[in-house]
Each structure stands twice: as C-alpha cells, then as structure tokens.
NURO-149781 format. One record per residue (C-alpha): x, y, z. Coordinates in steps of 0.02 Angstrom, whole numbers, padded with zeros to 5 digits, always signed. Example, Ala and Ser with C-alpha at 12.3 -4.5 7.8 and 13.67 -1.06 7.14 Angstrom:
2
+00615-00225+00390+00684-00053+00357
//
This chain:
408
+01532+07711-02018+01557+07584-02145+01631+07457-02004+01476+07485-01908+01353+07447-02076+01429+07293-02107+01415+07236-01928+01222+07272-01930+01214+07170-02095+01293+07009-02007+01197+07023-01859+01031+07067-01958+01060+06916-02061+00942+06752-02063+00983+06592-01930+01015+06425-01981+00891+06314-01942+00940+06250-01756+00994+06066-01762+00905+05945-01626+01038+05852-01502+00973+05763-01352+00849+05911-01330+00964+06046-01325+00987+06153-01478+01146+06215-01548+01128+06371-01644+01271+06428-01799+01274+06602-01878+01303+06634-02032+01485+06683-01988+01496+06509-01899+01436+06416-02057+01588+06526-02154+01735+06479-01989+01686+06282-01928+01797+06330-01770+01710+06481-01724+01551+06387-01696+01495+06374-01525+01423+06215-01467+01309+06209-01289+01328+06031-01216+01177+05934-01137+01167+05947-00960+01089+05813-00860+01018+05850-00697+00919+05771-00573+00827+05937-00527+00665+05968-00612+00688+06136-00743+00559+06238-00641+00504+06250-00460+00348+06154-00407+00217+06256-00351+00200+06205-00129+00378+06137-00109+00432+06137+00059+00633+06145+00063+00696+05999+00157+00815+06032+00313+00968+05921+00284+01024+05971+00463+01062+05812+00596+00912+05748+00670+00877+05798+00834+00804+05683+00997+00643+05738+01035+00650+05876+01189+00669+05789+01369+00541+05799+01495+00638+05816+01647+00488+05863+01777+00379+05739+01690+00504+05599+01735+00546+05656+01887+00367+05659+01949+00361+05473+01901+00519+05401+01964+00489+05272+02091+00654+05297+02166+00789+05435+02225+00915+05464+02093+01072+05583+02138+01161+05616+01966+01060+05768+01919+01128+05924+01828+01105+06112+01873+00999+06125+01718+00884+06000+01766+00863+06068+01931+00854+06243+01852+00721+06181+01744+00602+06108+01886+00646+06249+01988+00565+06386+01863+00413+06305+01821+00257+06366+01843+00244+06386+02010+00054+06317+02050+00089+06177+01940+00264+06148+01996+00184+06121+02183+00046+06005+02134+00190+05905+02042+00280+05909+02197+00117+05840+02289+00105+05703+02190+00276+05632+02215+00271+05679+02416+00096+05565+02424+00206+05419+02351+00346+05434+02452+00283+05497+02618+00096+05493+02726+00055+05675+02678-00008+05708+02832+00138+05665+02940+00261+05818+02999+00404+05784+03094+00411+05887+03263+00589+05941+03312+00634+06066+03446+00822+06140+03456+00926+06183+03606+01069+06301+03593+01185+06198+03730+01333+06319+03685+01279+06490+03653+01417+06604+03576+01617+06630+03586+01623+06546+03388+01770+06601+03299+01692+06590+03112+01651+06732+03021+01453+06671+02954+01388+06859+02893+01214+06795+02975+01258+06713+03147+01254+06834+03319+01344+06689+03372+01507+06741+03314+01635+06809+03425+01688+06966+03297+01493+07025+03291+01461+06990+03487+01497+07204+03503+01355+07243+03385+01251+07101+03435+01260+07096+03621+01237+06925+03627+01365+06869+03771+01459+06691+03764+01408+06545+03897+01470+06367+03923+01416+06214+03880+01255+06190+03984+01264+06027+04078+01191+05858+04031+01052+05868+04151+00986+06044+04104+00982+05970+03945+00890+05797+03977+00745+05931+04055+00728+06030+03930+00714+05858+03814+00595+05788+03933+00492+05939+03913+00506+05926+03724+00431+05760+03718+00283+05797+03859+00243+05940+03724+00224+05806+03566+00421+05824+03489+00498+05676+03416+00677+05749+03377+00800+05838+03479+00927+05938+03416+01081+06002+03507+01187+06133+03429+01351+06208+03484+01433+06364+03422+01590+06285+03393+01720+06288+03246+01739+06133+03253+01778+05986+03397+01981+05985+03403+02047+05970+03578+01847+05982+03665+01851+05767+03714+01794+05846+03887+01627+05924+03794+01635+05776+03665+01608+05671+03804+01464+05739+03887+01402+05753+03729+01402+05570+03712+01303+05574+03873+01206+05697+03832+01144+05579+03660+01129+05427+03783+00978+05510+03891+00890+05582+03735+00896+05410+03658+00828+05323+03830+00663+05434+03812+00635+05376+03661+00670+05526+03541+00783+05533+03405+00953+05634+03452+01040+05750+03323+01188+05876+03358+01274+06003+03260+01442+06056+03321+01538+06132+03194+01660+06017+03097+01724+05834+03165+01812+05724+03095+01792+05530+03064+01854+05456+03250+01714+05579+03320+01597+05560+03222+01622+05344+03260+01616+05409+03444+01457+05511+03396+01378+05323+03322+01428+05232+03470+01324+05372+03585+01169+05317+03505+01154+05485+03356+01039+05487+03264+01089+05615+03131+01198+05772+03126+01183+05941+03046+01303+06022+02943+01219+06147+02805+01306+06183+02660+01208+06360+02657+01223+06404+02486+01294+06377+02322+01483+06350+02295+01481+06498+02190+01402+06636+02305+01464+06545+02468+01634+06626+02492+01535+06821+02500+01450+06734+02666+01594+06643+02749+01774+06651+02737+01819+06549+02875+01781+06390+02842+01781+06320+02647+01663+06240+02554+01737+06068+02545+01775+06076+02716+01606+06060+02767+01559+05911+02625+01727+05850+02707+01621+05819+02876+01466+05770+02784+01578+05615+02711+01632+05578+02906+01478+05576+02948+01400+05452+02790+01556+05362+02842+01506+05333+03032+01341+05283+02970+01269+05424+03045+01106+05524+02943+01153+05656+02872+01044+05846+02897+01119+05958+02784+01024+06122+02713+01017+06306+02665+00987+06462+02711+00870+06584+02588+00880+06783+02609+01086+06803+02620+01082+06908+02452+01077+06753+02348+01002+06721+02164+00893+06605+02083+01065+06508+02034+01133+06493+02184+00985+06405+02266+00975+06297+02118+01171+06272+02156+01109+06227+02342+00996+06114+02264+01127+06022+02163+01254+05998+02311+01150+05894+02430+01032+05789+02284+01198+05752+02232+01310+05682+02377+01326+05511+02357+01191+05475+02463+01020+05581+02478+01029+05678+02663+00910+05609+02785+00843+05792+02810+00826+05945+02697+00816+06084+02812+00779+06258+02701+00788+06419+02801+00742+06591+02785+00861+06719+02846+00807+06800+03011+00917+06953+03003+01009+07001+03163+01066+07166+03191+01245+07202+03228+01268+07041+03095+01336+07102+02922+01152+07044+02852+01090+07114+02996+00989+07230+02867+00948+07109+02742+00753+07109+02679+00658+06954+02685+00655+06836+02557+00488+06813+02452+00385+06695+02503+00386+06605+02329+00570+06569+02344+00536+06493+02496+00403+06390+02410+00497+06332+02264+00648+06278+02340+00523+06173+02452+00450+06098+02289+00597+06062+02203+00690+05984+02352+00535+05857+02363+00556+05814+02190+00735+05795+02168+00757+05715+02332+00606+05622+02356+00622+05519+02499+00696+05632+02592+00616+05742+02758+00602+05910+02714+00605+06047+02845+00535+06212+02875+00668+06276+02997+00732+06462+03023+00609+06587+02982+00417+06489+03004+00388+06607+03143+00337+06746+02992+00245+06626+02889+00049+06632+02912-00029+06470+02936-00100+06490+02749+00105+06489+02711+00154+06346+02787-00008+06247+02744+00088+06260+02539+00255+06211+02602+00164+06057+02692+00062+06017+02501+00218+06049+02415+00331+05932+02533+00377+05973+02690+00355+05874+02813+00451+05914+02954+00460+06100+03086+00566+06162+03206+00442+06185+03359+00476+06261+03543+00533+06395+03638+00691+06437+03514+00779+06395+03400+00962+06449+03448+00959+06641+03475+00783+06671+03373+00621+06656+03402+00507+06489+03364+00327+06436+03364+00266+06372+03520+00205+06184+03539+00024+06250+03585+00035+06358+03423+00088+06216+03307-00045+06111+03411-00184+06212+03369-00124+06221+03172-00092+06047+03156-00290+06018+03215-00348+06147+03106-00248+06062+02947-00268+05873+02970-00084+05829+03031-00003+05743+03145+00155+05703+03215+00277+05576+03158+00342+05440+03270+00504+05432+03343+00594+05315+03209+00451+05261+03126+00402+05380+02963+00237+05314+02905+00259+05227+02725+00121+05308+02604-00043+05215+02616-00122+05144+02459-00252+05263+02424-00148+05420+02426
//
C-alpha cells in the first residue's frame, strides 16, 4: 500500500504555474521540475483551419466540375438542318419523352421543314407475288411458309398490266408508284431486270415518280435502275442490328446497308424503314432509329410499319403493336431526320382516322393508298379521299414537295 500512497501524494501535488509560448501552454509536474528530461513539451501547431466549426457551413465539393446537362430535344427541335452523327442515347432520350409533348416538338420541326398539310400518296403493286427463298418470320411471301400460308407463287406480271394498274393509280390522285418483287435478290434475272427498266420508263412518262424493291442488287443494276428513269428504291433495314438475326437468317444485316450504299452510289433515293410488332423492344426501335439517321446520307423516305400478322408465318400470332409505339417512332423519326418523308405504310388499315390524324401532326407525311399493298389489305383512294377532306390535306405533287410557307 505504501507504493500506492506515495503515488497519490505526487499526483495530488500543486502545478507549476503554466508558462505562455506562442499561445500554447506547456505544463511541468513537480516530478518534471525534479528530471529536466522527463518534461514533456506540446509544440505550437499552426493551422489554417479555424479551432471550431462555424455555425451554417456548407462543405465544399472538391469534385471536377461538371458541363451543365445537354438538351438534346431542345436542340434538335431548333436545328435548321439534318445532322446524321447521332448516338443511341440521344435517340433514346427523344424517343421516351413525354409523349404529348414529344409530338408537339415533333410538329414544330415538321412545319419548318415540310407544308404540314401535304401527304404523299403512294400505291404498291406486288408485280412478283411469292416463290422468295428468304426466311423473313413475317412475309407469306416466302417459299418455306407458302404450306401454312396458301399463298401460291406467280410470275412477273407483264409491263403492260402494270402501266394499267399505274394509270389507274394516278386517275385516283397517287403520285408514287411502287413495284415490289419477292425476290432474293437480282443475280442471273437481266430478262426481269429488263422489263423492269421498261416497266420504270412508262411510270415515269405519266408523270409519277417510280420506285421498286427487289430484293438485293448490286452497283451495275442499280446504274441500270438510274438510267430507267428510278426514282427511289426500297430496302428496309426492319429492325435493330441487335434483335434482327431472331427475324431473318437469310440475309445479314450488312448485306442489306450493302445495297443501300449501291443504291446512294447510283444516285438513286434511298426508302429504307421498319417494321413495329415482330416481338421487338423499346431498344431495338431506337436501334432502327439509329441505323437510317445515321447512313451517310438521310433516306429520302422513312417508311414505319406495323406488323400485319399472317397466319401460317412464324409471327403469324403476334399481337398488335400499341398504338403509342407507332406514334413515337413517327415523332422521333421527324425529329432526327427532319427533312425526310415519313410514311405510314403496313398496318394504316387498323388505325382510326383520329390515329392517323397524330401521325400526320407528329410528321408523317406520306400513305400507302389503293387496292393492296402486296398480299394485305390497304385503304381505298375514295377512303383516304374522304379523310383527307375531312382533315385539311392534300396531295403532294409528283417531284415537287411543297417548301414550308412563311407563316407556318
């Protein structure tokens, strides 16, 4: 216990005055006074930091400063020109805006390019109805569904069944004609290529505009295509990269930009589209979006279908698409692509006139109108007559698209 005394003593026993140094005190026991070395010494610290916290600091971030946010729709809506280096995420982002507001946007930019109340008239003849070799999971024109489908292969219908039936077109208001083929492509056909050619000449000398879509060509066809008088050729893309090989199999991808090129080549306009409804997402027409706004030229014609399922076809039992889909993709083409003729192709026949009265505000300016169109069904030219009345439009010229006018 003694120990334990003495250690209560020493630690009982009175400080030494503490000693002022630069503010900072250093203290010495009484056992420090009696061992110099034992003495323990605090040194001043300096610091830039206040000794307390001030009341209402707000901690500053010392984190890289940031651009402010881009408004991609904003710009795009005021662009007075086509642009085609646009990424998915842009396009994502103007695709999944609101969609009331993303349709007036669209508006705005289709009164600046386009006379709003213009709409193209086209009308489609299947000149080659079935016998294709592809495998397109929608098509009842393909030879491996033809069992299920009961759709039975002809030949090429002859150049002046065709010149009728685009005689007729134009007596019932149509500006276009469109020829299409089920074909692979057009290796070892310079028979049919031929009467093709022919077939361009006598649309052209009644004043329409000629298009054709047979399958893939390459560049010395598509120069004989040009030299017929063609106006443009169709060759859809249908989807995104991504989701396209679950549709087709036959035919890749870049084979089909492959023939778009021939065709920018042979200074032919290029039609090239989609098809909504084959099982697709969001993504994937966003993906559709990004292929055609950026080829190295805009297409000519955006034509955005809806699947018409076909049974027997391996979508055969797909359900419709939603209207919205339909609408957006309309919308967004128009912005992205704003010079551009949109089209309301496959699949109008379902749409209400209320329907297609939004796709016309949010862009489109161009329908497939008829008899057919291929092996489904179409609106009639009295229909679309008696719509067009009832709306305000009217149909654009044969190689003369209106410019906007001033007070649009």
């Amino acid at each position: 216990m003694k120990p334990a005394r003495l250690a209560l003593r020493r630690l009982a026993g009175p400080l030494v005055r503490p000693a002022q140094c630069n503010s900072i005190r250093s203290f010495t026991t009484v056992r420090s006074r009696a061992s110099p070395a034992a003495a323990v010494v605090i040194e001043p610290q300096h610091s830039d930091q206040p000794p307390f916290t001030i009341p209402g600091t707000i901690p500053v971030s010392h984190e890289p400063h940031t651009a402010a946010p881009k408004n991609v729709l904003g710009d795009a809506v005021s662009a007075t020109r086509p642009r085609n280096n646009w990424t998915r995420d842009e396009i994502a982002e103007i695709y999944n805006h609101p969609l009331m507001d993303l349709v007036h946007q669209a508006s705005l930019v289709h009164r600046r390019f386009h006379k709003p109340s213009e709409v193209q008239l086209c009308t489609l003849m299947n000149i080659k109805t079935g016998g294709c070799t592809e495998d397109c999971s929608y098509c009842a024109q393909a030879t491996r569904y033809q069992k299920g489908t009961g759709l039975q292969a002809k030949k090429v219908e002859s150049v002046e069944s065709v010149l009728a039936a685009a005689r007729a077109a134009k007596a019932n208001g149509s500006t276009r004609f469109c020829m299409g083929a089920a074909w692979r492509d057009m290796r070892g056909r310079k028979n049919s290529l031929r009467n093709i050619a022919e077939m361009i000449r006598g649309v052209r000398e009644l004043g329409m505009e000629a298009c054709v879509t047979l399958g893939m060509i390459d560049g010395e066809q598509a120069k004989e295509l040009k030299a017929a008088g063609l106006t443009a050729y169709n060759h859809n893309v249908d989807t995104s990269r991504e989701f396209y090989p679950s549709v087709i199999s036959t035919r890749t991808y870049d084979e089909r930009l492959q023939t778009l090129g021939h065709v920018r080549d042979a200074g032919i306009n290029v039609c090239s589209g989609g098809i909504l409804g084959l099982g697709e997402t969001s993504t994937d027409r966003v993906g559709l979006l990004h292929t055609v706004s950026t080829l190295p030229k805009h297409p000519e014609s955006f034509p955005v279908n809806a699947l018409v399922p076909i049974k027997g076809t391996p979508l055969g039992d797909r359900p419709p698409i939603d209207f919205t889909s339909m609408l957006r993709t309309i919308a967004t083409a128009r912005i992205i692509m704003p010079a551009t003729i949109v089209r309301i192709a496959a699949g109008r026949k379902t749409m209400s006139e209320e329907k297609q009265a939004l796709c016309f505000m949010a862009g489109a300016n161009a329908i497939f109108t008829g008899e057919k169109m291929l092996t489904t069904e179409c609106n009639g030219w009295d229909e679309d007559k008696v719509m067009f009345h009832r709306w305000g439009l009217e149909p654009m010229k044969s190689f003369d698209k209106s410019p906007p006018s001033q007070s649009s």
